[in-house]
C-alpha positions in Angstrom: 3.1 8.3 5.4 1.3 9.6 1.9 1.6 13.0 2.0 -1.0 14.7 -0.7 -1.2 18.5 -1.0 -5.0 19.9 -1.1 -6.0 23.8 -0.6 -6.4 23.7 2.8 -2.5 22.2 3.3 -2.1 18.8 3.3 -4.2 15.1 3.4 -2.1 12.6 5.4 -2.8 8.5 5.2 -0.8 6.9 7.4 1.2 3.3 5.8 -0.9 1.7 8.2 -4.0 2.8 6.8 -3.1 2.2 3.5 -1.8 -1.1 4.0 -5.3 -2.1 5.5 -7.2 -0.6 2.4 -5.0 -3.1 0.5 -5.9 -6.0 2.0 -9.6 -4.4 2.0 -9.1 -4.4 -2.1 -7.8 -7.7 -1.9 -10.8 -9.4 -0.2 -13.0 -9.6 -2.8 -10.4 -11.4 -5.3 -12.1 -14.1 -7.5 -12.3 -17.2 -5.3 -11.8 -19.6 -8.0 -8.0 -17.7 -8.3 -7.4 -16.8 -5.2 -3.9 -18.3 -4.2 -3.3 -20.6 -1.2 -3.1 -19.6 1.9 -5.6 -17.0 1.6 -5.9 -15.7 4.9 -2.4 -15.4 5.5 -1.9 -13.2 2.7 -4.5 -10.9 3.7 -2.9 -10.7 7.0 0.3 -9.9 5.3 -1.0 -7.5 3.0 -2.5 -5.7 6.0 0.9 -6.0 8.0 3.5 -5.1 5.3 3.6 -1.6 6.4 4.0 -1.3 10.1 7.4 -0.1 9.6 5.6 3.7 9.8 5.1 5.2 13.5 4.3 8.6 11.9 3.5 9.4 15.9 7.0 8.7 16.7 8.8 11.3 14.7 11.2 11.7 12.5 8.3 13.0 9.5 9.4 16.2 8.7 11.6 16.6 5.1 13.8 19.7 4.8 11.4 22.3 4.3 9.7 21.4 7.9 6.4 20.2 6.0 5.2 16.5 6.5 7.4 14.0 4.5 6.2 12.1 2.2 7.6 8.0 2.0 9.1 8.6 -1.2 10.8 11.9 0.1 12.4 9.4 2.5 16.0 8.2 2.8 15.6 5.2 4.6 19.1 4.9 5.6 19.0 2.3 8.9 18.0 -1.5 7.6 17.7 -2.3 10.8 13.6 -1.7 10.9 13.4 -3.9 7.8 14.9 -6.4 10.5 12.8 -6.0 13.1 10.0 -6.0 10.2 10.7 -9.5 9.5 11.4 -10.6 13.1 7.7 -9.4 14.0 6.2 -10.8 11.0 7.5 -14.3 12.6 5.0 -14.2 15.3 2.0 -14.2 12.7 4.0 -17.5 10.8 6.6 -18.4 8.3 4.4 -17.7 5.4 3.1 -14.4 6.1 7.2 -13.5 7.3 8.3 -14.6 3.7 5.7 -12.2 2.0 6.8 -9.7 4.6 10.9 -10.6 3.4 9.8 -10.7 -0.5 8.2 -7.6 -0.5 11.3 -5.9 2.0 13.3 -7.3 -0.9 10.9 -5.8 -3.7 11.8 -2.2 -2.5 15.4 -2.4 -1.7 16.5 -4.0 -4.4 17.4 -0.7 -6.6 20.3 0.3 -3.9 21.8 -3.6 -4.0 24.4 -2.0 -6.1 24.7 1.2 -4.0 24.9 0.1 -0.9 27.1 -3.4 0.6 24.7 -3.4 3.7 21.7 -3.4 1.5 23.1 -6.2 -0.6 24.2 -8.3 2.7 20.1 -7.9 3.8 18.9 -9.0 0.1 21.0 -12.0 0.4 20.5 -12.9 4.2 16.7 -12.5 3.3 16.7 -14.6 -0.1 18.3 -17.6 2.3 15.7 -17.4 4.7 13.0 -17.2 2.4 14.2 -21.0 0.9 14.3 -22.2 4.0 10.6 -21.0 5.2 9.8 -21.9 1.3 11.4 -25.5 2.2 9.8 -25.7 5.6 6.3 -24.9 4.4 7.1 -26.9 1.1 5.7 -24.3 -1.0 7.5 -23.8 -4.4 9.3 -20.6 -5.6 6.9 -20.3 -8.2 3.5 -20.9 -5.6 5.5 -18.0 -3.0 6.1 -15.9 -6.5 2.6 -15.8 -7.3 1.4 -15.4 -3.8 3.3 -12.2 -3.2 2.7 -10.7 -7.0 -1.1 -10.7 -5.3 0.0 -9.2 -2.8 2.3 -6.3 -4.9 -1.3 -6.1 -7.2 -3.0 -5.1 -3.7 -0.5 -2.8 -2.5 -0.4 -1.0 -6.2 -4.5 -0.8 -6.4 -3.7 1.0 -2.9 -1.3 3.5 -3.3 -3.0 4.6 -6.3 -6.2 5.6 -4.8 -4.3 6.7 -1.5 -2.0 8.7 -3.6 -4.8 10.2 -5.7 -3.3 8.7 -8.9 -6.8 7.5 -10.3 -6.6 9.5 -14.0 -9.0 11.2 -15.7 -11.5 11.1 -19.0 -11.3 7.2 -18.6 -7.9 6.9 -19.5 -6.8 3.8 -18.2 -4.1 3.1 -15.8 -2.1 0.2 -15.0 -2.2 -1.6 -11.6 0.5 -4.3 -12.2 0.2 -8.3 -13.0 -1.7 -10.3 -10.9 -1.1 -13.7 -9.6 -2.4 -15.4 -12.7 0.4 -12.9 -15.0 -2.2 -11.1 -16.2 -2.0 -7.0 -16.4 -4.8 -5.8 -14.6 -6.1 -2.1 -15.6 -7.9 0.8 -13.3 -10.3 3.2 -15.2 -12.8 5.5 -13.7 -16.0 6.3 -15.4 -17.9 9.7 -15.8 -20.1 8.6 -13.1 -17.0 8.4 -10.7 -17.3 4.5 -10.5 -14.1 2.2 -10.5 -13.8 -0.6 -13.1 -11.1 -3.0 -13.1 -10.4 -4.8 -16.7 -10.3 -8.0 -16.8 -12.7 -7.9 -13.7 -11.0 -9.8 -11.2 -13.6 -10.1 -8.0 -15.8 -12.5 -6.9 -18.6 -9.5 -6.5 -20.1 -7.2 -8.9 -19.5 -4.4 -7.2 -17.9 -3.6 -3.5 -16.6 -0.6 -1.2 -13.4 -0.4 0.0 -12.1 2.2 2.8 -9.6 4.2 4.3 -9.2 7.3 7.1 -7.3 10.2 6.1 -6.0 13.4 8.8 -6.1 16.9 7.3 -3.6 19.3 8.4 -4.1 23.0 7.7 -0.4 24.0 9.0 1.8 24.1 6.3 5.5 23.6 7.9 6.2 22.8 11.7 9.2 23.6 13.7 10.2 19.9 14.7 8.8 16.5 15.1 6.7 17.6 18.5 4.7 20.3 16.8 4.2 18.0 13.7 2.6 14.7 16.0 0.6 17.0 18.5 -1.1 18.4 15.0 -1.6 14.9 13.9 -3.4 13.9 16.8 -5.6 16.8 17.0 -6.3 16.9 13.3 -9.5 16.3 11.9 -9.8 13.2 10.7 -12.4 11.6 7.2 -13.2 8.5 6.1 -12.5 8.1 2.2 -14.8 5.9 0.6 -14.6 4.4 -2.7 -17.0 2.3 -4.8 -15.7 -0.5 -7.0 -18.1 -1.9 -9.7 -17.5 -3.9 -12.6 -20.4 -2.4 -14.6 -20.3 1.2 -16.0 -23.7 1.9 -15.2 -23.4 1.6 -12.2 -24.6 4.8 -9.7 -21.8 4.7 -7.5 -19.3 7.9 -6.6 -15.8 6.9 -6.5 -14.9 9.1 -3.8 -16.9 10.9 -1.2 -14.2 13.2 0.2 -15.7 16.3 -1.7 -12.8 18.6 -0.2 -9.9 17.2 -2.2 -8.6 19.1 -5.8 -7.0 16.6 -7.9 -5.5 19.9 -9.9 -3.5 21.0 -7.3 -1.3 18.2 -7.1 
């Protein structure tokens, strides 16, 4: 989950949730551009997190406050497995995204790690075989998940409140086309992406966020019964490729970015 500290303890989005908002950004892509398979991607994009069961446990870091994902070890592959195994039921192209992007993350402990290396390399095989099956080209399944990595970015940057300020700009990554797409926020509040990559002039995109006011729990039990009972807000943001535009970029008034 995205942990995010505000005044009154702490903001939680679950992966699902984000995950969902990427896809969400994603929708609106330039349909001119937008890669094949389109709806499979989407559903990938909105799948590629359901490794997260923050309700099952095991959330709490060290100092007994919610975890954060990149506070996280990660040390059993064996739910990138299962992952990849459940993506199959959706099809071979949205379980190749699903591997690629599995791949995309663990690729910085290949060196660190023999059982890391021996899932990069039993994953790179089975994505030429879905890539031969399908008879889609490295370079068409390349592009196809760099969309899907743009998405994800866009995401966790508003989900992990990264948007700067005084219209500096920020990177989101290369898109599908190899082009570096930036995210700048205007006085107004409004979102502009440059180059302007949608099919829409301007669009909303959402995602639900749970507020905790407890600030450290004793174990997992205490942590998911305050989840569930938590208050719970929609974030909202407004995406427009004009500067003039009226729109607020986020409605969640309690958040304070300087306490991060």
């Amino acid at each position: 989950m995205i942990v995010n500290p505000i005044k009154e303890g702490w903001e939680v989005i679950y992966h699902r949730a984000h995950a969902l908002l990427a896809a969400q950004i994603g929708g609106p892509w330039m349909a001119a551009t937008r890669p094949d398979r389109w709806v499979e991607i989407l559903a990938a994009i909105s799948a590629h997190d359901d490794l997260a069961e923050e309700w099952e446990g095991g959330q709490l870091n060290d100092a007994g406050a919610p975890m954060d994902f990149r506070q996280s070890k990660g040390d059993s592959l064996e739910p990138l497995y299962a992952l990849v195994e459940s993506a199959l039921y959706r099809g071979r192209w949205v379980a190749m995204l699903t591997s690629m992007h599995l791949c995309f993350i663990s690729e910085p402990s290949r060196a660190q790690d023999a059982k890391v290396a021996r899932f990069l390399d039993e994953q790179s095989e089975l994505q030429k075989d879905w890539r031969k099956a399908l008879k889609v080209s490295k370079k068409e399944a390349e592009a196809a998940y760099a969309f899907m990595q743009w998405c994800d970015r866009f995401s966790l940057i508003l989900a992990m409140r990264q948007i700067p300020m005084r219209e500096r700009a920020l990177e989101i990554s290369k898109g599908p086309d190899g082009v570096r797409y930036d995210l700048l926020q205007h006085p107004d509040g409004t979102l502009t992406v440059t180059p302007w990559p949608f099919q829409d002039a301007a669009f909303v995109v959402r995602c639900e966020a749970t507020y905790l006011t407890q600030l450290s729990f004793k174990n997992d039990a205490e942590l998911v019964k305050a989840l569930k009972g938590a208050e719970v807000r929609e974030l909202i943001w407004h995406i427009g490729k004009r500067a003039e535009s009226n729109t607020v970029a986020i409605t969640d008034e309690s958040y304070e970015p300087d306490k991060l």
